[in-house]
N, C-alpha and C positions, 0 to 999 in steps of 0.2 A: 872771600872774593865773591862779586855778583855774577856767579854762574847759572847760567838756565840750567833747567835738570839737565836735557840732552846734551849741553857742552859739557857738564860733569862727566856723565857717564860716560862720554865717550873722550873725555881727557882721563880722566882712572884709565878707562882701559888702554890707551897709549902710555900708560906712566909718564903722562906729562906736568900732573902735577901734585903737588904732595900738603901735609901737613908737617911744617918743622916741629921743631923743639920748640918753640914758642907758643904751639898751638893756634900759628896761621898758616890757613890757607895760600898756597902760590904756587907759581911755574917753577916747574924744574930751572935747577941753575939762574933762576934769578931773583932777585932779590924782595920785599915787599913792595916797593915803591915802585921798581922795574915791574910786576907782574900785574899790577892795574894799568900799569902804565899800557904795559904790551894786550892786555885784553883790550883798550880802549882801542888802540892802532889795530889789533885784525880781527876789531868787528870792520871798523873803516875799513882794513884792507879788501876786506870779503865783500862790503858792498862797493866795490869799486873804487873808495872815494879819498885811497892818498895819493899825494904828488909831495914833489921835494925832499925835503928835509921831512919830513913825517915818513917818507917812503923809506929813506936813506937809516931813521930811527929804527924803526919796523923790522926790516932786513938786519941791521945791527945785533936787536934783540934776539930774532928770533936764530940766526945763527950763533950767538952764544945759549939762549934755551936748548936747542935743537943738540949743539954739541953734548950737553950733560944728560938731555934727556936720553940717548943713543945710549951711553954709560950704563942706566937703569933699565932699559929695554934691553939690553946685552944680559941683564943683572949681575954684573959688575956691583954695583952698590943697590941696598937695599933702598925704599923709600921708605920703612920707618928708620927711624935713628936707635930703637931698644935691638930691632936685628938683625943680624948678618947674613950678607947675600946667601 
């Protein structure tokens, strides 16, 4: 994923997002293609500049993100896959 350092760091430290089994990069609970998708919408969100259906996207994702990332923040599941919460 095209993360500046500071949204790294500070997505690690919400456990919002992990490295799969496949050895990429993404947001919690969503998918590869969902997770660029969703950095692209809240950078947009953050400078102001969705409407519509881009809003309606956004909100989408970010409530299914939001729900599994709560999971790992609980740690309820680990973010590696080798171990157990």
């Amino acid at each position: 994923m095209d993360f500046q350092n500071d949204e790294r760091e500070f997505l690690t430290a919400n456990r919002a997002i992990k490295v799969d089994e496949d050895g990429i990069e993404r947001y919690v609970g969503l998918t590869e293609d969902e997770s660029v998708e969703y950095l692209i919408l809240s950078r947009a969100n953050d400078s102001g500049g969705l409407a519509g259906a881009d809003q309606v996207r956004y909100a989408t994702l970010h409530d299914k993100h939001e729900t599994a990332r709560q999971v790992y923040a609980r740690g309820e599941k680990s973010l590696h896959p080798s171990q157990k919460p």
